[in-house]
N, C-alpha and C positions, 0 to 999 in steps of 0.2 A: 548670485548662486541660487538655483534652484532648489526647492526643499526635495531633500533625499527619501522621496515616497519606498523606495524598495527596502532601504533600510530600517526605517521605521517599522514598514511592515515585521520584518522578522525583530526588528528589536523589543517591539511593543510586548508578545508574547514572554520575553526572555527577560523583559522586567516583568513580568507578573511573576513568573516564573519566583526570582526571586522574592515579591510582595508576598505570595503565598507562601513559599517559607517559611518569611519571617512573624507569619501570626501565630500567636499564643497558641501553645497545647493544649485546651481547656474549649479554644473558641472554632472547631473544626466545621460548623456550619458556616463562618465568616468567612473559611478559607475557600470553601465552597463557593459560595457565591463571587467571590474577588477573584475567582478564577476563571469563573463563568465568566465573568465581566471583562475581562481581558482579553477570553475567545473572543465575545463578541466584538470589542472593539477591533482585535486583527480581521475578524469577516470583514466589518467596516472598510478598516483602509484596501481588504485586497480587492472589496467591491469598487473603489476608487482607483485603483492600478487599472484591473478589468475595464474599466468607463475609460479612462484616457489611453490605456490603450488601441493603436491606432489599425487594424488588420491588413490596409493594404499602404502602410506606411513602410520605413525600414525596416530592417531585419530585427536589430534588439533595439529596444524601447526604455525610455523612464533610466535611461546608462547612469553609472555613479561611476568615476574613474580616481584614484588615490595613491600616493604612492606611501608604501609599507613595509617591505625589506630590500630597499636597492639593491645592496650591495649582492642579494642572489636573484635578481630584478621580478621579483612579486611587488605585482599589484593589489588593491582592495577594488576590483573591478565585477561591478553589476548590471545586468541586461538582461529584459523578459522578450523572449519571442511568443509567438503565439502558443508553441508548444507550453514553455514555461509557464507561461500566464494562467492559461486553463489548469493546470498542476497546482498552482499558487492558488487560485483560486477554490478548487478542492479540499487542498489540508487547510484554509481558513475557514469554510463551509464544514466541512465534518467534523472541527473539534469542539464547537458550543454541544452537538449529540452525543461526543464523547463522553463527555464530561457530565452531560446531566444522567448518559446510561450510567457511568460508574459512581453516582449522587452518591451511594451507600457500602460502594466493594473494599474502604480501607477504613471503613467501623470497626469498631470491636467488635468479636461475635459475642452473640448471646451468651455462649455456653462457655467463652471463658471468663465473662463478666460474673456467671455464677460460680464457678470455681473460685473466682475470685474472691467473693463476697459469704462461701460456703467455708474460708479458711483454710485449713489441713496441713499437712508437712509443711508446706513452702507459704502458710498465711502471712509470714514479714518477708515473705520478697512480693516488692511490688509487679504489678498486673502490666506485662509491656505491652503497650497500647500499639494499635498497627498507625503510622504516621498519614493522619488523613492529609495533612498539609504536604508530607513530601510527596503522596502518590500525585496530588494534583501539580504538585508544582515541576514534576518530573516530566509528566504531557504535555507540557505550556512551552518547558525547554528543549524536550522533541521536537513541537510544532516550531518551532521559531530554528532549529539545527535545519530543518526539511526546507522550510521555506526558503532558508538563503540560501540552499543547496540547487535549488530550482532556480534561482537569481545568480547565481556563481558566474561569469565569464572567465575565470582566471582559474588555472587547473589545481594550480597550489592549495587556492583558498577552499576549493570546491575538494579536495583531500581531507584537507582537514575537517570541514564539515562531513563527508562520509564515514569519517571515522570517529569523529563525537560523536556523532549521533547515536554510537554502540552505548556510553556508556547509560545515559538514561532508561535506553531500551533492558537493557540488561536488570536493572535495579526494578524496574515495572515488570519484567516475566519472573525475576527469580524473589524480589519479595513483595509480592504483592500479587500471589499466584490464584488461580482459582480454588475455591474451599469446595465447590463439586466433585463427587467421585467420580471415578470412573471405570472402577470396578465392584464385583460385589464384593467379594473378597477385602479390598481396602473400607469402604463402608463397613463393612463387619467387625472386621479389626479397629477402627477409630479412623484409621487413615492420617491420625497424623503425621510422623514421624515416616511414611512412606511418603506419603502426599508432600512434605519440605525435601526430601530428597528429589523426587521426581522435579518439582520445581525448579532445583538448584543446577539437575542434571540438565534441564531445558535450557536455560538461564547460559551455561557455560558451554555448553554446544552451540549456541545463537551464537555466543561473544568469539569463539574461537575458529566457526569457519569463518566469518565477518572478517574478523581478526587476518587470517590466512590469506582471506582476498586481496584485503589493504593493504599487507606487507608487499605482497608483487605489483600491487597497481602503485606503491610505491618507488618500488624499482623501477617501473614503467615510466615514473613522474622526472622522476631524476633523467633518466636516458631522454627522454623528449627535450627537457631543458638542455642537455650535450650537445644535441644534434639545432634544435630548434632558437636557443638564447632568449627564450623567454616562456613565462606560461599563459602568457597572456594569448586569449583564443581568438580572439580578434585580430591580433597581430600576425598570429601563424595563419591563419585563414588569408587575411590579404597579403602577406609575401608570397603564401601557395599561388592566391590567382594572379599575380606581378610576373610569378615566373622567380619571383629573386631566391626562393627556397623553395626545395624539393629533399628528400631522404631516400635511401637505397632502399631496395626491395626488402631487401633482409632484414633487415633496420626497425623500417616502418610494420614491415608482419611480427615481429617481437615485442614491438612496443604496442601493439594491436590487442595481443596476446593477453598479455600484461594488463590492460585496460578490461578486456571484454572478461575477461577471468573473474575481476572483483565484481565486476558489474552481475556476472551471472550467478554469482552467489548469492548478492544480495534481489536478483529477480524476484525469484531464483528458478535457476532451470536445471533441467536433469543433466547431467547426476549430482551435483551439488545443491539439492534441493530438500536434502533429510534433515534438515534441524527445523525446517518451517512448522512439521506436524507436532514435533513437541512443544518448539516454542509460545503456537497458538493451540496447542492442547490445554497446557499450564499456564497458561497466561488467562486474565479477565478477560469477560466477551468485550469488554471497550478497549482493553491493548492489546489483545487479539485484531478488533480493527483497525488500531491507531498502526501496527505492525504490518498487515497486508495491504489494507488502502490504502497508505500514506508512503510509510517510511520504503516497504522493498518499489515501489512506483521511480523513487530515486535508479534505482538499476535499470530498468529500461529505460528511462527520460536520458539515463547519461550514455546509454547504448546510441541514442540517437542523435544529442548534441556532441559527444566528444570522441564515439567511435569514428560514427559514418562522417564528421566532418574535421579531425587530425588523420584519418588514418584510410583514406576512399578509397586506395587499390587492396588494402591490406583488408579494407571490408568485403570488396565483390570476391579476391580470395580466400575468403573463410565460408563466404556463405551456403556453401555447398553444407560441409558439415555441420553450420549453425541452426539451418534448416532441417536438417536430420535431428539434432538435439529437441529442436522446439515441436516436430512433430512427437518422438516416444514423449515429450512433456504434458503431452496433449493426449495422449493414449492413455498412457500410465498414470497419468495423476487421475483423468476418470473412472481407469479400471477399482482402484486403490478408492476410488471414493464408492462405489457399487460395493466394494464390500468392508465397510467400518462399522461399527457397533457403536464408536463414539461419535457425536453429533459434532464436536468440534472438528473432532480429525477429520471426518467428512468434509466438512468446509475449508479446511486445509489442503486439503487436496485436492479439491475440485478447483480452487485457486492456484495450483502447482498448472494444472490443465490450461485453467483461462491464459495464465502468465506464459505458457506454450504459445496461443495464439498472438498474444502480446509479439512477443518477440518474431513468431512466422511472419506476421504484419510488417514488421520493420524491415527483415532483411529478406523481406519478399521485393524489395527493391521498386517499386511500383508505388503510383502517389494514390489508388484506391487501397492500398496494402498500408500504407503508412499514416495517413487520414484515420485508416479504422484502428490500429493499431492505437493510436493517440488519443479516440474518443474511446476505444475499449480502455484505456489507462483511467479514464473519466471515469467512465459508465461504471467499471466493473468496481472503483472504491465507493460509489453510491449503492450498488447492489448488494454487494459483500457485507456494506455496513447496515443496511435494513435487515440482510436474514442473519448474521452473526448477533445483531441486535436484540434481536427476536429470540433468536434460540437461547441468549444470554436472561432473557427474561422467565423465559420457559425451565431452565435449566436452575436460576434462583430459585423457582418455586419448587420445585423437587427434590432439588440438591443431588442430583446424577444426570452424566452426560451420558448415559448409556441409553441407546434408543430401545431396545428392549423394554427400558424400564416406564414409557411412558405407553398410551392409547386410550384414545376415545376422547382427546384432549376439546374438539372443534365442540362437541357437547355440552363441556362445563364452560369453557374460556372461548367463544366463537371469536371474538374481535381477535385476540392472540392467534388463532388458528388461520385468524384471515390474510393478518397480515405477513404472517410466516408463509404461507400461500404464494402472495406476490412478491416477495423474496426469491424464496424460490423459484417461483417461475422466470423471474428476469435474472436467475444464473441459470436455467436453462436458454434463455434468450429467445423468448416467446415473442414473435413480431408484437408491436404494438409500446414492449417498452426497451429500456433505450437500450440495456446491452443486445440487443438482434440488430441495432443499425451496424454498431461496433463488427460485430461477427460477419454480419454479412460482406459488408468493404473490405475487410481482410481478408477474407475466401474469393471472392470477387477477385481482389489483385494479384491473390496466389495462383487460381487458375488461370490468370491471363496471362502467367509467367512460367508456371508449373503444376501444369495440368493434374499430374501426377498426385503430386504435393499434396495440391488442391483436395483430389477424392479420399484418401487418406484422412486428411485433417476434419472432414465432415464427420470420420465415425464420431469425432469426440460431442458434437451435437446429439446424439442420438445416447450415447451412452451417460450424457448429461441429463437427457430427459427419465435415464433409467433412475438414476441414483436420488436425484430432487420427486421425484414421483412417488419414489419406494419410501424415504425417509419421511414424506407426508403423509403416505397411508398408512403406516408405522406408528407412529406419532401420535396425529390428530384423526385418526377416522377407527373403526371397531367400538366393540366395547369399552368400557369407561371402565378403565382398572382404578382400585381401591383407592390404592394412594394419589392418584388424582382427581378423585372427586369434590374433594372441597379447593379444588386449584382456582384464584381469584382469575377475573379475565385484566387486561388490562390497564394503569391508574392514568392519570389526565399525564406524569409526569413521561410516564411511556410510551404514550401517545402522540405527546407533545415531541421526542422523538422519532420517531418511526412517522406520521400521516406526513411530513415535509418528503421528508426521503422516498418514501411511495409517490408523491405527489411530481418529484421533482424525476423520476424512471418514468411514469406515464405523460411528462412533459417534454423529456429529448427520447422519446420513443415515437412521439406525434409529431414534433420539430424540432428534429435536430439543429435548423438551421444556423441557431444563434452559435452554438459551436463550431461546426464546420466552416464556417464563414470567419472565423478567428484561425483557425489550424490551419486551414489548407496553405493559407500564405506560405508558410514555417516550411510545411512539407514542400513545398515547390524547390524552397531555397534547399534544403537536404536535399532533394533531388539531382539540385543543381552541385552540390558539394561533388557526390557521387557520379558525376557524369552520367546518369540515366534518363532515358527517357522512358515513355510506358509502351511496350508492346502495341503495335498496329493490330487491330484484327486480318484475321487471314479471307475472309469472305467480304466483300463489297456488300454493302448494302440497296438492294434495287431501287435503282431509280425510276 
């Protein structure tokens, strides 16, 4: 028996998970570091999945096959294709950054440690410390919910994972919220007692459209097994191409339905996409990351393994109107980020936009449309995570997310100015780093399918360059207001973040190759699911 590398992978996180826990109250830098240590080891193995996996081998790779509830015939069934793999590879890479940007975000703060110590009305009730050990240990059991989500071959098991993964998320937006304002108004006031509600309110909007999606993509789960007698994806995949299993039209567009519903919640795309800007409002700049590069990536990955290949006429039937959806996602999320006052929401919505073309990619039905769709899945949770990074660091020092309240920042803090610079720029998708390869292949294969489409979908480039340009000369360029004059630039440990992830956008910006050379297999095989092929051009080329 072959050692079970994919399980490991996800398990490895999911004991730390637990190790972190269980350390002592008292010893919150050991949790810190045992948690670090844990990321690193899952980077580790998924660098080892990555290396033996094979690009122009089978379809799913590194299989673990198990049996687990016969009697309603679920399996414990695992398999990475190229899409997976690069996913996998992703949430094992961005969470040692995670972790070391939120080194400090479930300290106590200062100012209740002196109340604490200042006595008063409540000096014998003790001081409740914010649990540094559960925050970490609550990201460890994220990463390790996402990871075997992107490993699932089996739709049961892969349910279930979509839907644990709410509850950790939940626990890391609603306690363990950002202590930055966001108004002046709340600043003025103390903000606390508006600021725990705001959080709570974030925290319960997350869990409840989540919530909403999974109960139907449950009914969804249930009908595939009626019609299908198994959930195993493998199984239905090959009795589809035997010919020995087929579903009625009506059948398969409901159970479609039902699937692409949860998914686009959790993308998320318009109009189910109003809980994201709270959630990564009031949430820390690192589960702010851990939630758009990571966790919603799950929604589109499962658009394109369990839509487009259980449900291929029920896919080219929707796609009319899917493509309508993911273009206003792409309008509106960057109209909505051109004008936010908060630094976060801005970033929040400009990801509601990216996650439009996400999705145009996919069911632009085209292997240049779904290639870029796959590396934009990549690209955009390395980009997101250097400038949400950044601005999280930027936003510590001030303690307000309101862009108002900062300018003339590039002065005091250059390095901080710089790097928030290249952030921004690669969510505009400035040739040269890697989300414009992303952007471009997705445009590329929606014009070749849908000309239309295509022109449309460019304004949101343009209007990206407004909102990332505006918020940088806002920010970091003018006059050097009061309260950011003594703003420090930088420390080794932020950097230590942030110069990898710049480094690694100016590296699949110059060569993509190493990735595309993994994914395309994957998208061929989708393609081949879908019965497509790509658009001929209509002009011959001179001979």
């Amino acid at each position: 028996m072959s050692f079970p590398l994919l399980t490991a992978t996800a398990v490895l996180p999911a004991i730390g998970a637990i190790a972190t826990a269980a350390v002592p109250a008292a010893r919150r830098t050991a949790a810190k570091w045992l948690a670090l240590l844990f990321s690193l080891g899952t980077l580790v193995l998924a660098g080892i999945v990555l290396a033996r996996f094979e690009p122009g081998g089978s379809r799913f790779q590194l299989t673990e096959s198990h049996a687990w509830i016969k009697d309603f015939g679920v399996r414990y069934e695992l398999g990475v294709d190229g899409i997976g793999v690069a996913l996998v590879a992703l949430t094992a890479l961005l969470m040692p950054f995670i972790i070391l940007a939120g080194w400090h975000d479930a300290d106590p703060s200062p100012s209740s440690q002196l109340r604490s110590s200042r006595g008063g009305p409540n000096e014998n009730k003790p001081y409740r410390w914010r649990p540094t050990q559960g925050f970490f240990a609550l990201m460890l059991m994220t990463e390790a919910m996402v990871i075997l989500s992107f490993e699932a071959t089996d739709v049961f098991v892969f349910y279930i994972l979509f839907e644990a993964m709410l509850i950790p998320m939940y626990f890391l937006i609603g306690g363990f919220g950002d202590r930055a304002t966001s108004s002046a108004a709340a600043a003025a006031a103390g903000g606390g007692e508006n600021a725990a509600a705001q959080r709570s309110y974030a925290a319960v909007k997350f869990l409840l459209y989540n919530l909403v999606g999974g109960l139907i993509m449950l009914a969804a789960v249930i009908g595939l097994y009626t019609v299908a007698g198994t959930f195993s994806l493998s199984e239905i995949a090959e009795a589809r191409a035997n010919g020995t299993f087929s579903m009625a039209t009506s059948t398969e567009r409901w159970l479609f339905l039902g699937f692409f519903f949860a998914f686009a919640v959790k993308a998320p795309l318009w109009p189910l996409h109003t809980w994201l800007p709270n959630a990564m409002g009031e949430a820390t700049s690192p589960v702010a990351v851990l939630l758009t590069a990571v966790v919603d990536k799950v929604g589109t990955f499962a658009m394109m393994r369990f839509c487009l290949q259980l449900f291929p006429e029920a896919s080219k039937w929707a796609t009319p109107v899917i493509l309508v959806l993911a273009l206003i996602s792409i309008v509106y999320g960057a109209l909505l980020a051109v004008g936010q006052r908060d630094i976060k929401r801005l970033i929040a919505y400009a990801s509601i936009s990216h996650f439009g073309f996400i999705v145009l990619g996919i069911f632009a039905m085209t292997s240049q449309g779904q290639s870029g769709a796959t590396l934009y899945m990549v690209n955009h949770g390395i980009s997101t995570a250097a400038l949400m990074l950044v601005a999280g660091f930027l936003i510590t020092r001030r303690g307000s997310r309101l862009i108002a309240d900062y300018g003339g920042v590039q002065k005091v803090a250059p390095i901080l100015a710089g790097t928030f610079l290249i952030g921004g720029l690669a969510t505009l998708s400035l040739p040269g780093l890697a989300p414009f390869v992303s952007e471009f292949l997705v445009l590329v294969g929606v014009f070749s399918a849908y000309p239309a489409v295509g022109i449309i979908a460019t304004t949101g480039i343009v209007l990206a360059a407004i909102y990332v340009l505006v918020l940088y000369q806002r920010t970091m360029t003018g006059p050097v207001k009061a309260e950011v004059q003594g703003m420090a630039d930088l420390k080794v440990r932020e950097l230590v973040v942030v110069v990898p992830l710049i480094a690694l956008l100016i590296f699949l910006g110059v060569y993509p190759k190493p990735l595309t050379e993994i994914v395309n297999p994957a998208v061929q095989h989708t393609m081949s699911d879908v019965q497509k092929k790509d658009p001929q051009p209509e002009v011959e080329a001179a001979k």
